[in-house]
Backbone of each chain as ProteinMPNN parsed JSONL, in Angstrom:
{"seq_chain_A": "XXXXXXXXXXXXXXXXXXXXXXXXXXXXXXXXXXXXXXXXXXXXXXXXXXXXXXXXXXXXXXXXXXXXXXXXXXXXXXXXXXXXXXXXXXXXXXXXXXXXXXXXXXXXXXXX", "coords_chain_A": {"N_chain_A": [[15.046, -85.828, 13.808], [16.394, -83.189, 14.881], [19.055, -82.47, 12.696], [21.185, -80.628, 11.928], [23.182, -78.191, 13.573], [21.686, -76.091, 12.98], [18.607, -74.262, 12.525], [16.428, -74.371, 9.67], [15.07, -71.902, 8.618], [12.404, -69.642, 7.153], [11.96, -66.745, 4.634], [11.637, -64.193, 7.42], [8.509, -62.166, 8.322], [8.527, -64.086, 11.117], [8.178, -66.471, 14.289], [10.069, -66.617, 17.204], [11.054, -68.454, 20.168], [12.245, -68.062, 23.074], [14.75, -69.894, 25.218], [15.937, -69.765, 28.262], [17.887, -71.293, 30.43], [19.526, -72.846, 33.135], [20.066, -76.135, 34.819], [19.197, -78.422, 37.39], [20.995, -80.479, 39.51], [19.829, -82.75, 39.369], [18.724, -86.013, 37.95], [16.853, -88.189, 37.012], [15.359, -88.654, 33.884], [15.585, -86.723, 32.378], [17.021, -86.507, 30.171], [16.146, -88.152, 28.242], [13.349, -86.847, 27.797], [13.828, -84.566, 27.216], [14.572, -85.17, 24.36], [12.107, -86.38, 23.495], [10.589, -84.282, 23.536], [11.316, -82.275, 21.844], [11.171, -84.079, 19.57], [8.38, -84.053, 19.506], [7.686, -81.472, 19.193], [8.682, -81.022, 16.654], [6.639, -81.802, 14.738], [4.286, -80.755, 15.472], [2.15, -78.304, 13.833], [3.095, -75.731, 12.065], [5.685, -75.665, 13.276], [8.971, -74.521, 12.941], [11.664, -75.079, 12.801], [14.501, -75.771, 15.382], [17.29, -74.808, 17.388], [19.592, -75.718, 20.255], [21.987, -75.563, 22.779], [23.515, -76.605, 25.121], [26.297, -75.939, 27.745], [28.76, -76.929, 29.73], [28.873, -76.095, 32.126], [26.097, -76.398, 32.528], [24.355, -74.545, 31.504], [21.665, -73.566, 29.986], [20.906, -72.853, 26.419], [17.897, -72.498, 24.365], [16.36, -72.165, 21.116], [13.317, -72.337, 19.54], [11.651, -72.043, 16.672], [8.702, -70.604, 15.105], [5.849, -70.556, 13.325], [3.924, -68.716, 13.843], [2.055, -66.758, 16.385], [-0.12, -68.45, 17.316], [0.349, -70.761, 16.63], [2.799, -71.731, 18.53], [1.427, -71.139, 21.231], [-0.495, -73.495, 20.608], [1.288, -75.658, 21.03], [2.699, -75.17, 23.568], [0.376, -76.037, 25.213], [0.365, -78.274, 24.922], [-0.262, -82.037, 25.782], [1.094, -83.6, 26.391], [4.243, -82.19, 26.611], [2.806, -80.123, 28.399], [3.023, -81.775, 31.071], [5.807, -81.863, 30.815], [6.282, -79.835, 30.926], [5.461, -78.882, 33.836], [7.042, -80.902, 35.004], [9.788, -79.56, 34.843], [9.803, -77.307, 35.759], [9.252, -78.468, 38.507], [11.309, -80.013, 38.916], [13.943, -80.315, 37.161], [14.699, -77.578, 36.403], [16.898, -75.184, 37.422], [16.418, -72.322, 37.272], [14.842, -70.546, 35.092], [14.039, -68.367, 31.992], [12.245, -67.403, 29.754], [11.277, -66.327, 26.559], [9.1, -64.732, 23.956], [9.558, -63.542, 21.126], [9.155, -61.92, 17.855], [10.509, -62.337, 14.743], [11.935, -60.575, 12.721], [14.273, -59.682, 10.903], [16.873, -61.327, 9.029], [19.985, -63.013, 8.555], [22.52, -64.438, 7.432], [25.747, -66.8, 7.064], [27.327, -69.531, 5.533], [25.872, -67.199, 3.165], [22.458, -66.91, 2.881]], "CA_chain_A": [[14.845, -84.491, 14.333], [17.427, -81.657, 14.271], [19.863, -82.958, 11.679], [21.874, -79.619, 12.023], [22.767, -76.939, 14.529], [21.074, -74.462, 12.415], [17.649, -74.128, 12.141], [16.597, -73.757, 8.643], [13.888, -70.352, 8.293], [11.303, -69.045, 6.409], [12.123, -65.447, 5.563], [10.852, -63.2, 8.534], [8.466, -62.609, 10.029], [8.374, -65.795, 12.093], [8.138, -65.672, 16.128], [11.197, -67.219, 18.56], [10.667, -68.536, 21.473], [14.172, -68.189, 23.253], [14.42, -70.434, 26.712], [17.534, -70.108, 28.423], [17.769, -72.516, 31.385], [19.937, -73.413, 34.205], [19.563, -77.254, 35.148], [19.288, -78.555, 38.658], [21.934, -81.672, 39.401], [18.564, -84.291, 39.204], [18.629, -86.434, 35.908], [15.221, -88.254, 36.619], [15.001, -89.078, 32.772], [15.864, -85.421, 31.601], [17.647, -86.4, 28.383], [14.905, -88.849, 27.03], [12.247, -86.039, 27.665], [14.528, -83.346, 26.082], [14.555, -85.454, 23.258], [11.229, -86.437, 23.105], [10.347, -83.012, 23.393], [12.378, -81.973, 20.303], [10.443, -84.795, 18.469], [7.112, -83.574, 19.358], [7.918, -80.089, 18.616], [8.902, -80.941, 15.37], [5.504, -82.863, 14.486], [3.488, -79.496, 15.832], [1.969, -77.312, 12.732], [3.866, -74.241, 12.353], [7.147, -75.852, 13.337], [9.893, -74.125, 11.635], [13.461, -75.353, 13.361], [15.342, -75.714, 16.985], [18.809, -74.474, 17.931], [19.759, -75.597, 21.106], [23.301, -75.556, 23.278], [24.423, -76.846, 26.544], [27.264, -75.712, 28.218], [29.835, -78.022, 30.716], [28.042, -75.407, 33.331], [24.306, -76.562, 33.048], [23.366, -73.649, 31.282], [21.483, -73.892, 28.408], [19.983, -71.568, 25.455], [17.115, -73.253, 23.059], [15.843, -71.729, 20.69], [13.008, -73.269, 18.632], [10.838, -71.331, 15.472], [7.464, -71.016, 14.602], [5.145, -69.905, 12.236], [2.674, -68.245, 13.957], [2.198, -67.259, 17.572], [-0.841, -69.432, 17.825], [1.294, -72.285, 16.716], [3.111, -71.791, 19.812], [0.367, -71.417, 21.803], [-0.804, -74.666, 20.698], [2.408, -76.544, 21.513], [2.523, -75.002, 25.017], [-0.871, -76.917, 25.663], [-0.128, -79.881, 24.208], [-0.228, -82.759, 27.48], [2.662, -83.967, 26.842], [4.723, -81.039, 27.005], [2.106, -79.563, 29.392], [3.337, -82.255, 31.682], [7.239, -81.626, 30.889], [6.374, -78.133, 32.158], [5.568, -79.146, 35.442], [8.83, -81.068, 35.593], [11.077, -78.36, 34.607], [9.319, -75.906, 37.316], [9.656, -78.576, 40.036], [12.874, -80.851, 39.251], [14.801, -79.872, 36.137], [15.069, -75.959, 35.958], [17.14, -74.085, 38.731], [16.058, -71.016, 36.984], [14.385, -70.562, 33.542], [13.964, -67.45, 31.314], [11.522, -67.635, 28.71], [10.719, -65.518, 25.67], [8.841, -64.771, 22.854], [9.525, -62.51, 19.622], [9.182, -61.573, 16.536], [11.779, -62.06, 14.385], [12.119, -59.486, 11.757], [15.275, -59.77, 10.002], [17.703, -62.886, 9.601], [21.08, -62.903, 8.064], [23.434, -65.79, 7.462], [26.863, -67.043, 6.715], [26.958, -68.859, 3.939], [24.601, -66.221, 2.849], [21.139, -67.764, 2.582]], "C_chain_A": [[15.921, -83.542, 13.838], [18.963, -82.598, 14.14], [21.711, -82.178, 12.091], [21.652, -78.694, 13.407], [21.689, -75.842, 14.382], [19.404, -74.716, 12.181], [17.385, -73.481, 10.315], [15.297, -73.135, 8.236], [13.873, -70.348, 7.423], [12.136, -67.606, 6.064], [11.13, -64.667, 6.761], [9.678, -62.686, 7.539], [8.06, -63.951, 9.975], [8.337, -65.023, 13.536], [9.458, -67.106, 16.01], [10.775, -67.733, 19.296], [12.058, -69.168, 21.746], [13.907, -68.724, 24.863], [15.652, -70.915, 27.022], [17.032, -70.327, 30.287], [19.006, -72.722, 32.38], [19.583, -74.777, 34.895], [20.187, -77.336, 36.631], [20.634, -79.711, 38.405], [21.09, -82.936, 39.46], [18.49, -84.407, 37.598], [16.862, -86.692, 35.879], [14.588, -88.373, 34.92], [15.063, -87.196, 31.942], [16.294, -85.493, 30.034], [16.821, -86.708, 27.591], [14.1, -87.639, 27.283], [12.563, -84.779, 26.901], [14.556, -84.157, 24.466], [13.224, -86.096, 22.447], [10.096, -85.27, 22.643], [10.191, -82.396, 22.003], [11.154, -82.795, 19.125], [9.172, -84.33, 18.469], [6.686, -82.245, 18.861], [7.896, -80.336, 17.444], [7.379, -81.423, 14.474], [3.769, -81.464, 14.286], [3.326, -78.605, 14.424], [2.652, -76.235, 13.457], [4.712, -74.029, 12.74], [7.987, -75.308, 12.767], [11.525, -75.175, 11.727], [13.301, -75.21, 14.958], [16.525, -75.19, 16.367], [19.038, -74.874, 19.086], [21.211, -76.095, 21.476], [23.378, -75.719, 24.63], [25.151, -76.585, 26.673], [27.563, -76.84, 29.562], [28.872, -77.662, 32.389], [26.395, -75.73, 34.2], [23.569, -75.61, 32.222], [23.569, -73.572, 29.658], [20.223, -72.837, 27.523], [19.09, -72.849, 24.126], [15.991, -72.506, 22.702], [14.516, -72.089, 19.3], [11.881, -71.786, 17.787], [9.918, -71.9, 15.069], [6.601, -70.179, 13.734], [4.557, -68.314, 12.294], [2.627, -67.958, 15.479], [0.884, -68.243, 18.209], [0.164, -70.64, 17.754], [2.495, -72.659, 18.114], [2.467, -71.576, 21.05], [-0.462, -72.692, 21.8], [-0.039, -75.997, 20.992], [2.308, -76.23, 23.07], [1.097, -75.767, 25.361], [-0.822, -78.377, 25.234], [-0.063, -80.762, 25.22], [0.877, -82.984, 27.781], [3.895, -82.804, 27.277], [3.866, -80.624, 27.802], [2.965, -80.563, 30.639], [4.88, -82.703, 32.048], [7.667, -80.647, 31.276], [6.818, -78.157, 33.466], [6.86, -80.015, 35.654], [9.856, -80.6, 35.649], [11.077, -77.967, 35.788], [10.175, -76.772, 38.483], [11.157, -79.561, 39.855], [14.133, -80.59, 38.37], [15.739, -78.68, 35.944], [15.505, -75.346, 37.354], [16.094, -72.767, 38.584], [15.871, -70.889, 35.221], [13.882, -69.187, 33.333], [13.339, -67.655, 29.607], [10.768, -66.512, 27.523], [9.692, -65.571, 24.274], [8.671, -64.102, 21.681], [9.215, -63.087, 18.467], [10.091, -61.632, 15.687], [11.689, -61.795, 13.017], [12.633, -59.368, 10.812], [16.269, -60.724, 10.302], [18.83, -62.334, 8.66], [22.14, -63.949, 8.143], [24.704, -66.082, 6.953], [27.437, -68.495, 6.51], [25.758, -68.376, 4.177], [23.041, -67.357, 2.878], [20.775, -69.032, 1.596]], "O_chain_A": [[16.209, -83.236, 12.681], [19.668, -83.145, 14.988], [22.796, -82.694, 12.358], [20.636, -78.48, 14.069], [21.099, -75.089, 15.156], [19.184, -75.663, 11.425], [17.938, -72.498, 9.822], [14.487, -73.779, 7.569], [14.721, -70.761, 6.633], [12.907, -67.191, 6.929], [9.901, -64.733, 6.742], [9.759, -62.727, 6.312], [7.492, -64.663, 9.148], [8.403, -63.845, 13.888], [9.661, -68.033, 15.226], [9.563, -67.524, 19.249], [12.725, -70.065, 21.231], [13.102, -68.181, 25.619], [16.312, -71.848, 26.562], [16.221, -69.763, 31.021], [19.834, -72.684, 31.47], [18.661, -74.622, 35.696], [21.164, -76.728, 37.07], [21.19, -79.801, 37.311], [21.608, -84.046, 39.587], [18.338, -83.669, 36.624], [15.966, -86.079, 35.3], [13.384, -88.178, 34.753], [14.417, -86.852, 30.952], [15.998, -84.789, 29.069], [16.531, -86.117, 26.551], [14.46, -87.069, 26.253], [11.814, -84.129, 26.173], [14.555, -83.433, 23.47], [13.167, -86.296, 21.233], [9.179, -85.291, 21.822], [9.201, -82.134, 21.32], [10.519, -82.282, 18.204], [8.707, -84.146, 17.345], [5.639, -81.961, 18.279], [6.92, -79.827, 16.892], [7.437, -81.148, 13.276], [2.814, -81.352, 13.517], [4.371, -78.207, 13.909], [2.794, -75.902, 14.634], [5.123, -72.876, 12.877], [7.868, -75.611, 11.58], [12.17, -75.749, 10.848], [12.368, -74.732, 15.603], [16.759, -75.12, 15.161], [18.367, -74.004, 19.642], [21.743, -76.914, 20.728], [23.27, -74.69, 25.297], [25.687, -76.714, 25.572], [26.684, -77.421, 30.199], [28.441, -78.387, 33.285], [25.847, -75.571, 35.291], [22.345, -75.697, 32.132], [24.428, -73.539, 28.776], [19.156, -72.331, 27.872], [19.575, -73.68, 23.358], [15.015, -72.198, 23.385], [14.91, -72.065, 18.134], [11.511, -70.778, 18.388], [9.827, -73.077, 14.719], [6.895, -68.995, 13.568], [4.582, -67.332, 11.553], [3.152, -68.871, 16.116], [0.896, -68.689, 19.356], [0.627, -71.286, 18.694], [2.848, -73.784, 18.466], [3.126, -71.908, 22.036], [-1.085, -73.009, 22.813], [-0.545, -77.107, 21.153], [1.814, -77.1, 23.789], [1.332, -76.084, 26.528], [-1.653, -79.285, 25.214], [0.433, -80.061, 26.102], [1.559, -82.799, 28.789], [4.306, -82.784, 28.437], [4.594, -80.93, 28.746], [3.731, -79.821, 31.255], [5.262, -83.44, 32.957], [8.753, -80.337, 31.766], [7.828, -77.778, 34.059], [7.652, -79.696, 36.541], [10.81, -80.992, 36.321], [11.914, -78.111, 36.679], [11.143, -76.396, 39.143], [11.945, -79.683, 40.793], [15.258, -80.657, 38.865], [16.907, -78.62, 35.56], [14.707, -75.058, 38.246], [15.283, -72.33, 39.401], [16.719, -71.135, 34.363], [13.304, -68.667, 34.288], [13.956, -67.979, 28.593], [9.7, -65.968, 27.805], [9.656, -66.624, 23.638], [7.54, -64.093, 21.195], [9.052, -64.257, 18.124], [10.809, -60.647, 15.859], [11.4, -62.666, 12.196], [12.046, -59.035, 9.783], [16.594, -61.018, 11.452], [18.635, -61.29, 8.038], [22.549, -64.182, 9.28], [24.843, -65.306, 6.007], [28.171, -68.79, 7.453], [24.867, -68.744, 4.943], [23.047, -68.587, 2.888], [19.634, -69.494, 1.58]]}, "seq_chain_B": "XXXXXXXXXXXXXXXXXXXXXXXXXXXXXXXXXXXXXXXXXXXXXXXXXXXXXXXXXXXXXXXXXXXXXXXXXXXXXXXXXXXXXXXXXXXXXXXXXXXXXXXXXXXXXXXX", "coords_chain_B": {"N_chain_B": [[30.549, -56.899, 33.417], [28.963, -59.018, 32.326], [27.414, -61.234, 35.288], [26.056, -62.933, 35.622], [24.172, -66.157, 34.297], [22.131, -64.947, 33.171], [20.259, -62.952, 31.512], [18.669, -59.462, 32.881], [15.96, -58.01, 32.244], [13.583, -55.623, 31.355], [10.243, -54.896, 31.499], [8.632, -56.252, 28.47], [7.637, -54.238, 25.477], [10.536, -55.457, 23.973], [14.189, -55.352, 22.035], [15.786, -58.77, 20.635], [18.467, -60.22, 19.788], [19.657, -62.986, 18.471], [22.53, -64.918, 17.904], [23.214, -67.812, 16.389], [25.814, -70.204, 16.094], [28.478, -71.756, 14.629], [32.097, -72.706, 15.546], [35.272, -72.137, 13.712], [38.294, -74.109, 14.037], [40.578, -72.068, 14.197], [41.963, -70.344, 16.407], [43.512, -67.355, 17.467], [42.852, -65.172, 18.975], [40.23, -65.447, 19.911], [38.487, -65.983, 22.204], [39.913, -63.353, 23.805], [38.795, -61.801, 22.032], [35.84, -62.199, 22.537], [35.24, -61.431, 24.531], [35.961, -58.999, 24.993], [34.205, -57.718, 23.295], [31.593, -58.653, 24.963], [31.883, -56.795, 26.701], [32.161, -54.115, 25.666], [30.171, -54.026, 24.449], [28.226, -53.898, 26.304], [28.265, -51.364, 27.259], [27.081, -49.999, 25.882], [24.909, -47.23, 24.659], [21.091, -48.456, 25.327], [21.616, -51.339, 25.374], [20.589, -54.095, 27.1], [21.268, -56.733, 27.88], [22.695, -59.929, 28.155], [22.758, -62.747, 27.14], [24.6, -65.903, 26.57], [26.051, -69.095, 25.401], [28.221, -71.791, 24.795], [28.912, -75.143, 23.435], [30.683, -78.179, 23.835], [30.979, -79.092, 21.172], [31.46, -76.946, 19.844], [29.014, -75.369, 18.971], [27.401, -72.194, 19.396], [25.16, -70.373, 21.235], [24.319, -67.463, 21.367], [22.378, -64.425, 22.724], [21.278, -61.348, 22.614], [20.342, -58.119, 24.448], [18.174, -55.403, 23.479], [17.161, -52.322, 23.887], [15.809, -50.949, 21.919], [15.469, -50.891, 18.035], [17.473, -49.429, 16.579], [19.43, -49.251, 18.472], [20.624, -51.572, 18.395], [21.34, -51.297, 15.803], [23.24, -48.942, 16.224], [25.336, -50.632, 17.496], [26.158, -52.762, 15.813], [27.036, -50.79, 13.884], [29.933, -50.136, 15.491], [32.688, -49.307, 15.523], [35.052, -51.204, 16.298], [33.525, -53.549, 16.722], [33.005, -53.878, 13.778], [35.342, -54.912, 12.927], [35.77, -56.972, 14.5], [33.298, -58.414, 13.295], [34.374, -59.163, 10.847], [36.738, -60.511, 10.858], [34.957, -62.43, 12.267], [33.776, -63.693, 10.424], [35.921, -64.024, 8.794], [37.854, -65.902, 9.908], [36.83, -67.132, 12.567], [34.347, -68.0, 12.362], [32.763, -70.63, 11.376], [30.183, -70.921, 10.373], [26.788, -69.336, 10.568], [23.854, -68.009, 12.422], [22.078, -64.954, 12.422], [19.497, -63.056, 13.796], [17.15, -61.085, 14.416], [14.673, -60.054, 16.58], [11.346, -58.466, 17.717], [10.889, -58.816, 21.175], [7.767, -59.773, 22.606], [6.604, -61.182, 24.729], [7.028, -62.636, 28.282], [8.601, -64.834, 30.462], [9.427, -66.188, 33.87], [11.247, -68.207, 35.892], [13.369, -68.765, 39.417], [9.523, -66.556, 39.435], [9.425, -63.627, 37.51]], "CA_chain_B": [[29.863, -57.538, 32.035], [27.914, -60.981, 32.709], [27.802, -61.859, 35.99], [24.81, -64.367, 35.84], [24.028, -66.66, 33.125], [20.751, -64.997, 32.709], [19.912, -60.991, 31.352], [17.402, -59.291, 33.936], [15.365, -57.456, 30.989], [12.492, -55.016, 31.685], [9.203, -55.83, 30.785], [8.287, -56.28, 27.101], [8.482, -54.825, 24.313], [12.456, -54.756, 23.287], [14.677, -56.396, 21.332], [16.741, -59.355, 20.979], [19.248, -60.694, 18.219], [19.944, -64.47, 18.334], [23.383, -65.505, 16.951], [23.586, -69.136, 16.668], [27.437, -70.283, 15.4], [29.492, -73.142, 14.836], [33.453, -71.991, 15.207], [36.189, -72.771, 13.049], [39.189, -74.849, 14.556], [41.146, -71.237, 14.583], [41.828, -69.01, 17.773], [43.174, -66.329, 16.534], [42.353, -63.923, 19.788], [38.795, -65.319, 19.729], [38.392, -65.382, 23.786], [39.9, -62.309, 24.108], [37.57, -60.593, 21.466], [34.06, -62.313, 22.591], [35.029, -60.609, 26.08], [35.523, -57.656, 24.524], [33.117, -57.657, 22.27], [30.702, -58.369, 25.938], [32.233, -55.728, 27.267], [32.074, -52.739, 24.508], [28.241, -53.927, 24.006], [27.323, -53.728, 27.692], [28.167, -50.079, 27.05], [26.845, -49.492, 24.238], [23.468, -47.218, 24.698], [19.705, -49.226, 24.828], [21.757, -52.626, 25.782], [19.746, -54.408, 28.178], [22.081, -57.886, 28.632], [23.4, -60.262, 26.707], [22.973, -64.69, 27.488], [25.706, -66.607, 25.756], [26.715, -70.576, 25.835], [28.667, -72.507, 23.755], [29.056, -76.316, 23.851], [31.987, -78.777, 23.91], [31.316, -79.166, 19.85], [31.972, -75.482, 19.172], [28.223, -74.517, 18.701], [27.389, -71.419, 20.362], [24.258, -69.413, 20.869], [24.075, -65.862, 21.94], [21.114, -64.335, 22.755], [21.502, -59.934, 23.078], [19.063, -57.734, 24.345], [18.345, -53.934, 23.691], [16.16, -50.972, 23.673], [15.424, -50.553, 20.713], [16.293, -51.004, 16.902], [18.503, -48.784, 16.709], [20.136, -49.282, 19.414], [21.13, -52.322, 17.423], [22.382, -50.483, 14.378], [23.95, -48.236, 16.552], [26.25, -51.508, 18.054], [26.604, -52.94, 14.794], [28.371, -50.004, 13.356], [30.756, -49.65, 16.208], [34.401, -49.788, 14.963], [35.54, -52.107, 17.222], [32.853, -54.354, 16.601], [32.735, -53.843, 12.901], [36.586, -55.534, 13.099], [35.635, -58.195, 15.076], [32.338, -59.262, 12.334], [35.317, -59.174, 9.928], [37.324, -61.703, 11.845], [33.96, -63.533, 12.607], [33.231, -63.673, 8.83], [37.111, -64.792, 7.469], [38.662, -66.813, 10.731], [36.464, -67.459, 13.493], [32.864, -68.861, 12.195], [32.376, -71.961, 9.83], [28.575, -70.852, 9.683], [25.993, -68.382, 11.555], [22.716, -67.398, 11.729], [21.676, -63.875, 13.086], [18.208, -63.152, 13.858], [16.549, -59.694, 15.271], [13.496, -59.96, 16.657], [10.805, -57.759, 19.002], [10.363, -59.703, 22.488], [6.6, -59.289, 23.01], [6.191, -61.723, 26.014], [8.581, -62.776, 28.891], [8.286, -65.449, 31.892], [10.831, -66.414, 34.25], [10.885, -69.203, 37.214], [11.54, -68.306, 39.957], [8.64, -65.282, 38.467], [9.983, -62.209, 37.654]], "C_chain_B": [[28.985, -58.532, 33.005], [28.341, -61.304, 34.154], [26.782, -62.962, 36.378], [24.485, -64.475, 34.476], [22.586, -66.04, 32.029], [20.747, -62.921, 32.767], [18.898, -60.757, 32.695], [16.985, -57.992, 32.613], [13.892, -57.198, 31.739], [11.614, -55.869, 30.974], [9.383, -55.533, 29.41], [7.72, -55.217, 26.553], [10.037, -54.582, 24.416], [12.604, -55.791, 22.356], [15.767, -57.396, 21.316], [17.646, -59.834, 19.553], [20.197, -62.122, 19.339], [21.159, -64.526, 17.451], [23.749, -66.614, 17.525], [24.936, -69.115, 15.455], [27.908, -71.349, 15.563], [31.002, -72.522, 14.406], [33.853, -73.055, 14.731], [36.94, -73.602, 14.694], [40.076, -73.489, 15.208], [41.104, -70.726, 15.585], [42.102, -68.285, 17.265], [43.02, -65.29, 17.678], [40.777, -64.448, 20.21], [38.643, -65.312, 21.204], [38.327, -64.109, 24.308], [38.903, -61.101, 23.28], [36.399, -61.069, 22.233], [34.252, -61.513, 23.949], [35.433, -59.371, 26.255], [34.642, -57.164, 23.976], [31.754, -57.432, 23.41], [30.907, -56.873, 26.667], [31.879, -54.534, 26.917], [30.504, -52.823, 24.567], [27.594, -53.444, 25.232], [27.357, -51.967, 27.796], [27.439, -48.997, 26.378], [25.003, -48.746, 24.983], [22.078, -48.386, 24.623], [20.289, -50.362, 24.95], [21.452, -53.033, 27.083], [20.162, -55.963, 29.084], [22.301, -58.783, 27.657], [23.522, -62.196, 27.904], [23.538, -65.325, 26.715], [26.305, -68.109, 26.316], [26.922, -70.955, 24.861], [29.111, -74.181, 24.472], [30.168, -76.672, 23.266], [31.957, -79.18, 22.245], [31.488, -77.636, 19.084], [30.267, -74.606, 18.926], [27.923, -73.526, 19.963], [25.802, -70.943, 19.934], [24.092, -67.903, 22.099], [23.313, -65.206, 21.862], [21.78, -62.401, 23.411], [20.425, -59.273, 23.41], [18.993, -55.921, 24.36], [17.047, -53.292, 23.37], [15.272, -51.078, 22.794], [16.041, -51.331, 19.475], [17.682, -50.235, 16.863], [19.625, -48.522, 17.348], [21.358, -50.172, 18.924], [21.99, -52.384, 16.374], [23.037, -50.147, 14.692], [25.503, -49.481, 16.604], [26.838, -52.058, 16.573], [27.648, -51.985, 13.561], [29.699, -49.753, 13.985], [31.909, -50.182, 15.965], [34.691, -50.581, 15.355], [34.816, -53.154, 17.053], [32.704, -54.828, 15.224], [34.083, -54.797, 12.56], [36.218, -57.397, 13.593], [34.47, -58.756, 13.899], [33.591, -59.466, 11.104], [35.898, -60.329, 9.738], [36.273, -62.543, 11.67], [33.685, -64.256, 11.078], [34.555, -65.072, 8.105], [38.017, -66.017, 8.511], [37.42, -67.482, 11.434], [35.352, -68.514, 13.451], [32.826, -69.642, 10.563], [31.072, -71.214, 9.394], [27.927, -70.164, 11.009], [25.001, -67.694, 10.955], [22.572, -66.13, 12.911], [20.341, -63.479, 12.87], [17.86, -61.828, 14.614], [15.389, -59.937, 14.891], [13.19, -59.265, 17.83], [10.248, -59.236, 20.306], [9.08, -59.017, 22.631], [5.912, -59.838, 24.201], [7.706, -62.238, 27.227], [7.627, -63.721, 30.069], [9.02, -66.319, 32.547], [10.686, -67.422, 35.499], [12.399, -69.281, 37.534], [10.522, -66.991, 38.982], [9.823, -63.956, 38.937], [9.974, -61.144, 38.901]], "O_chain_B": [[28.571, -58.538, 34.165], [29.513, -61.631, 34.336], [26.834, -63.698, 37.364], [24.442, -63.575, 33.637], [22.177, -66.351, 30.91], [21.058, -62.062, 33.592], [18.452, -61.675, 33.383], [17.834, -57.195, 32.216], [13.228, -57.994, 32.403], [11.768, -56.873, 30.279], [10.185, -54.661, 29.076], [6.839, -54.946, 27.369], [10.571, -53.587, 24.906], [11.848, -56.672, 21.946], [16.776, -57.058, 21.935], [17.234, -59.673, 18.404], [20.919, -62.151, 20.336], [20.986, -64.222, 16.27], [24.327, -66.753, 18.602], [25.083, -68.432, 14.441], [27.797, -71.958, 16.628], [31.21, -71.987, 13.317], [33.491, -74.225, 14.855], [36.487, -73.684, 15.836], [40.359, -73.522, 16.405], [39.941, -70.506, 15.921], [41.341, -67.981, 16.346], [43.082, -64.181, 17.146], [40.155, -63.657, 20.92], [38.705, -64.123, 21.516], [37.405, -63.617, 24.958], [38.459, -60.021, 23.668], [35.807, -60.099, 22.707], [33.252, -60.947, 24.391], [35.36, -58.707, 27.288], [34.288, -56.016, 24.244], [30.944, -56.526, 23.211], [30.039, -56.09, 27.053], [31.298, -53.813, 27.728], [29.751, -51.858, 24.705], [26.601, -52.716, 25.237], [26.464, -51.383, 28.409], [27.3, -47.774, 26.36], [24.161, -49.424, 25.572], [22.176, -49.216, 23.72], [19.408, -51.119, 24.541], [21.918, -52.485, 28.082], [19.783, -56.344, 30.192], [22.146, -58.537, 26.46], [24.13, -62.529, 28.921], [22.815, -65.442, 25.725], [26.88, -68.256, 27.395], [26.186, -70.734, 23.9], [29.499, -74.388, 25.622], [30.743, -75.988, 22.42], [33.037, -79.658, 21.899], [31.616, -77.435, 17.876], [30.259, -73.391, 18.729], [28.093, -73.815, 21.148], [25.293, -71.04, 18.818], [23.814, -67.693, 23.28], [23.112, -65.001, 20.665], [22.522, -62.251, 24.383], [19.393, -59.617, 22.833], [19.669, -55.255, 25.144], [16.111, -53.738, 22.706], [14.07, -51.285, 22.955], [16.895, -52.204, 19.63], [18.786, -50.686, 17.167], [20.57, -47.812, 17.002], [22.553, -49.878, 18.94], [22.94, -53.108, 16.074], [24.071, -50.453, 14.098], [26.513, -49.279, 15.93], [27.984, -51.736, 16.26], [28.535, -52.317, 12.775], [30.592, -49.247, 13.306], [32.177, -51.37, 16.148], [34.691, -51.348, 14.391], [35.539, -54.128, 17.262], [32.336, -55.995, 15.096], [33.766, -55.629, 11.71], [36.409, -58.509, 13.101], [34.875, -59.844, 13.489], [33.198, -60.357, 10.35], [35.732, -61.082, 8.778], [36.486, -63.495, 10.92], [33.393, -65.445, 10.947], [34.46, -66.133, 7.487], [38.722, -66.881, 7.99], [36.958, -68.451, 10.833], [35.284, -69.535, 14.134], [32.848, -69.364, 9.364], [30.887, -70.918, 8.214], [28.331, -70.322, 12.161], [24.903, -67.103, 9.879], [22.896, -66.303, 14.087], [19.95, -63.541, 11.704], [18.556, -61.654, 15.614], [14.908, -60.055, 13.764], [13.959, -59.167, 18.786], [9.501, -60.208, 20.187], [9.094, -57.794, 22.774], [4.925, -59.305, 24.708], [8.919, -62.188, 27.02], [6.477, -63.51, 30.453], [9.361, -67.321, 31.918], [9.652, -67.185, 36.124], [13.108, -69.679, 36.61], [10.938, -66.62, 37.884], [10.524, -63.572, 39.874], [10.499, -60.038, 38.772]]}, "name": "protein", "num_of_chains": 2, "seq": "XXXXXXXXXXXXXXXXXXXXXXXXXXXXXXXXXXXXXXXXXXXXXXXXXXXXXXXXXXXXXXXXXXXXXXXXXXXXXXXXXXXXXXXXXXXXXXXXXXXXXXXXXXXXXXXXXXXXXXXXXXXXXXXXXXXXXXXXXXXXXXXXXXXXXXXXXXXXXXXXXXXXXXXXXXXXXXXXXXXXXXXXXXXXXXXXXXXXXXXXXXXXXXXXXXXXXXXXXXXXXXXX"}
């Protein structure tokens, strides 16, 4: 799966989908499903990359890239993740913030 | 500045700019700039909030949110800030990706 921190993009446009998180103090198998997650994501047409970061705090920013916004539309339905949803909502996620853009223009360091 | 891990961002559309980062070893001031740097931005016209975590291996991701484009440009030219990408460029960041994109959806648990 994700090799690197960095996601490595297409040029723009692409869509985001930015999901910044707050975890409860219940494990309940949280890590394996975050990482199975990750793997299934990656597998999904129209995958591009992840980014994601925990903090000591709980609170966490992941950011994964996709083609297309159907292609993220078709990951959000998929069962499995459909059914990692419902565990966020009720045991995982204090509080979740979920987006989805456009992303326009990229810029990097090293350059591209 | 930040007093919850999480922006409260009108509805959709705006914009956001993603900087994912892996820091050098250097300090250098870097504390005291990123909390200036939150600070000056939260000022800054068309800024709408700003979600930031970095983990115990140095990667960070920062997630900004504003008005507009321009609003954007505007921040990006701002002296004070233009210093600090300087810094970010020759001390602070091994590697970084920056990303501006339009938020066109949003959904938050608990709901908005």
């Amino acid at each position: 799966m994700r090799t690197s921190a960095f996601a490595r993009t297409p040029e723009p446009p692409y869509y985001a989908v930015v999901f910044t998180s707050s975890r409860t103090s219940a494990d309940n198998g949280y890590d394996q499903m975050a990482a199975r997650m990750a793997e299934l994501a990656s597998r999904q047409p129209g995958f591009l990359g992840m980014e994601s970061v925990r903090d000591a705090k709980g609170i966490g920013i992941t950011v994964s890239y996709w083609a297309t916004l159907e292609a993220i539309t078709d990951w959000k339905a998929n069962v499995e993740h459909v059914a990692a949803q419902q565990m966020g909502k009720r045991v995982w996620y204090e509080h979740y913030e979920l987006r989805i853009a456009r992303v326009e223009r990229a810029y990097a360091k090293p350059a591209g």
